[in-house]
Each structure stands twice: as structure tokens, then as C-alpha cells.
C-alpha positions in Angstrom: 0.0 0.0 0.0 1.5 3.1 -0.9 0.8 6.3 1.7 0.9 9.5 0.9 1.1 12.8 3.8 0.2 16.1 2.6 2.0 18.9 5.3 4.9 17.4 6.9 4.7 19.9 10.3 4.7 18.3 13.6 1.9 16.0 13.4 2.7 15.3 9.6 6.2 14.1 10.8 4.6 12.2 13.6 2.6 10.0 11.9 5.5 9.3 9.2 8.3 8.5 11.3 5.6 6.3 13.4 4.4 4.1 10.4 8.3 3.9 9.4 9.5 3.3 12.9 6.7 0.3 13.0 6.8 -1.1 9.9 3.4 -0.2 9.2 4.3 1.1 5.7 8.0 0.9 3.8 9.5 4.2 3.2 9.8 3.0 0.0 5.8 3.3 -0.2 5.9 6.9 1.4 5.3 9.6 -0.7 5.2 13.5 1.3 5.5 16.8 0.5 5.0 20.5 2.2 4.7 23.8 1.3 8.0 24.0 2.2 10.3 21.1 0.3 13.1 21.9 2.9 11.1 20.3 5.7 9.7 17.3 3.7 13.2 16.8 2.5 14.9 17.1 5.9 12.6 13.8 7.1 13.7 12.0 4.4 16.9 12.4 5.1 16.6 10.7 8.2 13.8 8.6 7.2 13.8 8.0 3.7 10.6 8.1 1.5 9.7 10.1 -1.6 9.5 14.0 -1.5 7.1 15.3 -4.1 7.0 18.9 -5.8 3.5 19.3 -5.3 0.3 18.1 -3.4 -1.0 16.7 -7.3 2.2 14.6 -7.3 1.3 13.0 -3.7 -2.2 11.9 -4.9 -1.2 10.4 -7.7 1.4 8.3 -6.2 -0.6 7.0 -3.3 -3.6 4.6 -2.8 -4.3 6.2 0.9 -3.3 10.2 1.5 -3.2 11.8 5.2 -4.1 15.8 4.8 -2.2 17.2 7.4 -2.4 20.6 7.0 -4.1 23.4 9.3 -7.7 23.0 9.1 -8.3 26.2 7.2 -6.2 24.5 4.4 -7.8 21.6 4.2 -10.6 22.8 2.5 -7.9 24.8 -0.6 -5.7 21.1 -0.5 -8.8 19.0 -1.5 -10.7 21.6 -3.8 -7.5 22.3 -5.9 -6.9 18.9 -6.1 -10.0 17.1 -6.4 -10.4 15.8 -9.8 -7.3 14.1 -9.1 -8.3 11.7 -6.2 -10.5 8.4 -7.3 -13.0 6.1 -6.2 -10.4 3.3 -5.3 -8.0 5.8 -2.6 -8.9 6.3 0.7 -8.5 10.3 1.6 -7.8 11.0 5.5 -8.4 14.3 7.5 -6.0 14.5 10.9 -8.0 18.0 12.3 -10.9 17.7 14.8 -12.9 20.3 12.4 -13.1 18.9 9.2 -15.5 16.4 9.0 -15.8 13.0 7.3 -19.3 14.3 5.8 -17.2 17.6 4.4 -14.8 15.1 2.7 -17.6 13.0 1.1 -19.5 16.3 0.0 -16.0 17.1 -2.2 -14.5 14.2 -3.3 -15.3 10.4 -4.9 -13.2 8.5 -1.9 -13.4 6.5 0.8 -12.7 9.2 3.4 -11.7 8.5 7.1 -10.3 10.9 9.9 -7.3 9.5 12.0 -6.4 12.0 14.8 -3.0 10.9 16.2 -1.6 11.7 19.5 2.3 12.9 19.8 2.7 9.5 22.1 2.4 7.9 18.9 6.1 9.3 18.1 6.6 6.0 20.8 4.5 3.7 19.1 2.1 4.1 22.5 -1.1 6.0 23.5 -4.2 6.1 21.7 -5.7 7.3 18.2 -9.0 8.3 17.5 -10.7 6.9 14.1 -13.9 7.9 12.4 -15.4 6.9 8.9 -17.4 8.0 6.8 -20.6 6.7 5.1 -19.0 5.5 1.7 -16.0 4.4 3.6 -15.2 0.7 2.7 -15.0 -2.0 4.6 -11.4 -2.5 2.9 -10.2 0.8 3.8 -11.9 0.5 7.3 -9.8 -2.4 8.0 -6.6 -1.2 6.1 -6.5 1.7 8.0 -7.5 0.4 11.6 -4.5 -2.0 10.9 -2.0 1.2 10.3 -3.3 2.6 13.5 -3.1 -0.5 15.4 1.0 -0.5 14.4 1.6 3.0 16.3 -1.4 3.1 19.0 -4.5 1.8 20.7 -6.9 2.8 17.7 -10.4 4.3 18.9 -13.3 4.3 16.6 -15.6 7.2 17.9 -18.5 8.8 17.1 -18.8 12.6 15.6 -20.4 14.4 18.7 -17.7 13.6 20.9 -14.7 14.5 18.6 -13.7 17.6 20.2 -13.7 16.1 23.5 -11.8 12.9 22.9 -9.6 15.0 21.0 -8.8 16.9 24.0 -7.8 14.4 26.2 -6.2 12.3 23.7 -4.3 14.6 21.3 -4.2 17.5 23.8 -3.8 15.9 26.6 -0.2 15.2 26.7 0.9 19.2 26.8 -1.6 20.2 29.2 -0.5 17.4 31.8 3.4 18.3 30.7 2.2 21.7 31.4 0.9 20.8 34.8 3.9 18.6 35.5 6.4 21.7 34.3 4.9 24.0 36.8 4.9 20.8 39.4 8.9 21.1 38.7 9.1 24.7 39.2 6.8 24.8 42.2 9.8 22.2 44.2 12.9 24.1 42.8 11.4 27.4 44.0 10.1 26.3 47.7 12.6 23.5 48.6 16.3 23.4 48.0 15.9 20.5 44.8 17.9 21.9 41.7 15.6 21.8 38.5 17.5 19.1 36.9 17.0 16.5 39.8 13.1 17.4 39.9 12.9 17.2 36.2 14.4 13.1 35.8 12.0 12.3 39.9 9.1 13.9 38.0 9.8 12.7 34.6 10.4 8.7 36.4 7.4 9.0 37.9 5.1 9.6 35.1 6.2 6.5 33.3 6.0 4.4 36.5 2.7 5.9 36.2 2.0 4.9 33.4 3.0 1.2 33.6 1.0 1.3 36.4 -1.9 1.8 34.6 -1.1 -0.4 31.0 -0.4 -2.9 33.1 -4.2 -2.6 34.7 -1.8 -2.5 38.5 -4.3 0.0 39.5 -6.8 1.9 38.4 -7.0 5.7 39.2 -9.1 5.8 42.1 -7.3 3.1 43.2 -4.1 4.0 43.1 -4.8 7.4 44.7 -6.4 5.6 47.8 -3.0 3.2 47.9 -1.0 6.6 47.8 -3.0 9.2 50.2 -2.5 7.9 53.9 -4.9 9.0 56.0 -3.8 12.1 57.9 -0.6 11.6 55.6 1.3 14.1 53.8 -0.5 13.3 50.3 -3.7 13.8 51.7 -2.7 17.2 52.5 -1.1 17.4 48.8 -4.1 16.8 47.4 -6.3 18.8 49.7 -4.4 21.4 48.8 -5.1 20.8 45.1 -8.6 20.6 45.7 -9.0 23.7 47.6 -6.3 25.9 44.2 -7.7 23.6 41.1 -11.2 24.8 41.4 -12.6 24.4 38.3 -9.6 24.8 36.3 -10.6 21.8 34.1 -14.3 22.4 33.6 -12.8 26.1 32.2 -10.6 24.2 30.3 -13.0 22.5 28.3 -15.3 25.1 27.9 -12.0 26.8 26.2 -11.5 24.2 23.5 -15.4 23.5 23.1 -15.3 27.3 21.8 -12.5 27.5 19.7 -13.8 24.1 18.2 -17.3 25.6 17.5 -15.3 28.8 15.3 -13.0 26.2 13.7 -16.2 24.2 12.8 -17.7 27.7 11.4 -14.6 28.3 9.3 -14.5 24.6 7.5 -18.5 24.4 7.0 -18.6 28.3 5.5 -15.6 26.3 3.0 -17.4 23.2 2.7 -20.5 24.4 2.5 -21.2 21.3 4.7 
């Protein structure tokens, strides 16, 4: 199966030194350009694949083509291309905004939208999948199969895209931003230099992790294990529940807007 990735920024270069790093497609089969070559031709370099000249050149080459451009663009990318794709390719969106339906309404393909997660860099975390009506059950499986080689696929449905999204996609900068600040916090009140906090902190999360892949514990679980009574975790955390507030619930309500102009934008494009 040749692949073809249209925008090679930092989710572009994700997914293709994921599916090389896996296996899940030969760079041999990889086809990938950018608006600017240099970038494109910098990961091949290190990765190998075929740099194209233009987003035309990509199509043609490639029997499934990732759109990993800003969502704005995706709309241009597909309508300046579209007599180009066929019936037989499989065409997939990587942006929260663009729609499967907004796909289907432009082009003859099997369309699909794969939203990775940066943990798939380490062949880990999870990846959320959705398909659309046309979609075949060929191209279903084909690309479940590539997702399945760099993460714990996630078929969801449409309502519940930004969300998912969020925690999965998101998710990994807001908790590194929590765990920065974490750092900072101990450097500034106790006498811990920043380097020390950084490798405890950074040790912990992936015992953390384990914890959890391994099913150890579960959250709740593990918290009760962890917080003594009268302990000084309990008072940790009853200090966090006194500051956090509802730090989270604002959070969401943050990306829920944004989404809602970002879904404006693509259907005033789409028309969809």
C-alpha cells in the first residue's frame, strides 16, 4: 500500500516516522511533500521516502493520502486537487474540524479521519478513528491495521470529537504543562535543583503509566493506595482541591469554543 502525507509539520512528521519506525508502511511506499520542500526533505533524510514537488504529485502516487495541513487549508488542499483523487484511494483528514461528511461532500473517496496523538512518536497511546458513510470496509480495516502498528486505535462517534480530541491529542501538553509547573513549584520552595526534579518527576510519570497499562491499578485506586490517612499526600491533594477549582471544567469550555469557530470556518468552506 502506498501512503501518501500532505503537510509534513509536527503531526505530519509524527505519523511518518511512526508508520516507518513500525513497519506499518515501507519508506519505500511513502510519498510527502510540504509547502516548504526543505522540511519534507529534511525527514527524508533521516527517514527516507519520496519528497514530491507538489500536493497533485502525492495523490497520484498514493492509494491512501493523510491531509495534514491546518484546518483552514484543508478545505484549498482538497478543492485544488479534487479531480485528481479516485474512487479506489482512501483520503484522511488529521483536524478535529473537518469532517468526514465535508470530505464525502467534495470528493469520490473513501474518506476517514485519524487523529493521532504525539505518544504515537513512541509507538504508545491512543488514536482516535472515524469513517465515513462511503467508507469501505477494505479501507476500514486497512486503516485500523495502520493505526493499530503506532497506537490503541479508537473508533468514535462525531459528537464527541472535540472532547476525545482533548484528552487524547491535547492531553499530553496540558498534563506536561501541569507537570512543568509541578517542577518549578519544588525548585522554587525546597532546595531541589531543576535538573533532579525534572528526571524524579519525569520517572514517575512513566512508573505511572506502567501502572496503569499494566491494569496494576486503576485511578481511584491508586490514589487511595498513595494518600494515607492524615498523611502528607492527603494534604497534597487537599491542597489541590482547595487551588484547582474548576480549572478543568474552564478548560473545556476553552476548547469547546474555539472548536465551534474552527467548525464555522471549515462548513462556510465546505459548505457542509
Amino acid at each position: 500500500m502506498k501512503a501518501g502525507i500532505i503537510g509534513t509539520g509536527n503531526m505530519g512528521k509524527v505519523i511518518i516516522e511512526a508508520f516507518i519506525e513500525s513497519k506499518a508502511i515501507s519508506p519505500s511506499n511513502l510519498y510527502m511533500t510540504n509547502r516548504t520542500l526543505k522540511k519534507a526533505k529534511e525527514i527524508q533524510e533521516k527517514n527516507g521516502g519520496h519528497v514530491m514537488n507538489s500536493n497533485e504529485e502525492v495523490i497520484k502516487s498514493s492509494d491512501i493520502v493523510f491531509i495534514c495541513v491546518k484546518p483552514h487549508d484543508v478545505f484549498r488542499v482538497i478543492e485544488e486537487n479534487k479531480d485528481c483523487f479516485t474512487g479506489d484511494q482512501c483520503v484522511v483528514s488529521i483536524t478535529s474540524p473537518v469532517s468526514v461528511d465535508q470530505l464525502e461532500s467534495t470528493i469520490p473517496c473513501s474518506c476517514a479521519r485519524f487523529i493521532p496523538s504525539i505518544t504515537n512518536r513512541a509507538l504508545s497511546g491512543v488514536s482516535l478513528l472515524t469513517f465515513g458513510s462511503r467508507c469501505s470496509e477494505e479501507w476500514k480495516r486497512k486503516l485500523s491495521t495502520l493505526a493499530k502498528h503506532v497506537s490503541a486505535p479508537v473508533v468514535i462517534d462525531e459528537n464527541i470529537t472535540r472532547v476525545a480530541s482533548d484528552i487524547v491529542s491535547c492531553g499530553p501538553a496540558f498534563f506536561s504543562y501541569l507537570t512543568q509547573r509541578f517542577i518549578n513549584a519544588a525548585v522554587e520552595v525546597t532546595e531541589i535543583d531543576t535538573e533532579t526534579a525534572t528526571v524524579l518527576a519525569s520517572e514517575m510519570l512513566v512508573g505511572l503509566g506502567d501502572l496503569l497499562k499494566k491494569d496494576i491499578y486503576t485511578l481511584p485506586a491508586l490514589q487511595e493506595k498513595v494518600c494515607v490517612k492524615g498523611g502528607v499526600t492527603g494534604k497534597g491533594i487537599a491542597v489541590m482541591e482547595k487551588e484547582l477549582g474548576e480549572v478543568f471544567e474552564k478548560l473545556f469550555q476553552a476548547t469547546q469554543e474555539k472548536f465551534e469557530d474552527d467548525l464555522a470556518e471549515t462548513r462556510s468552506q465546505f459548505g457542509v
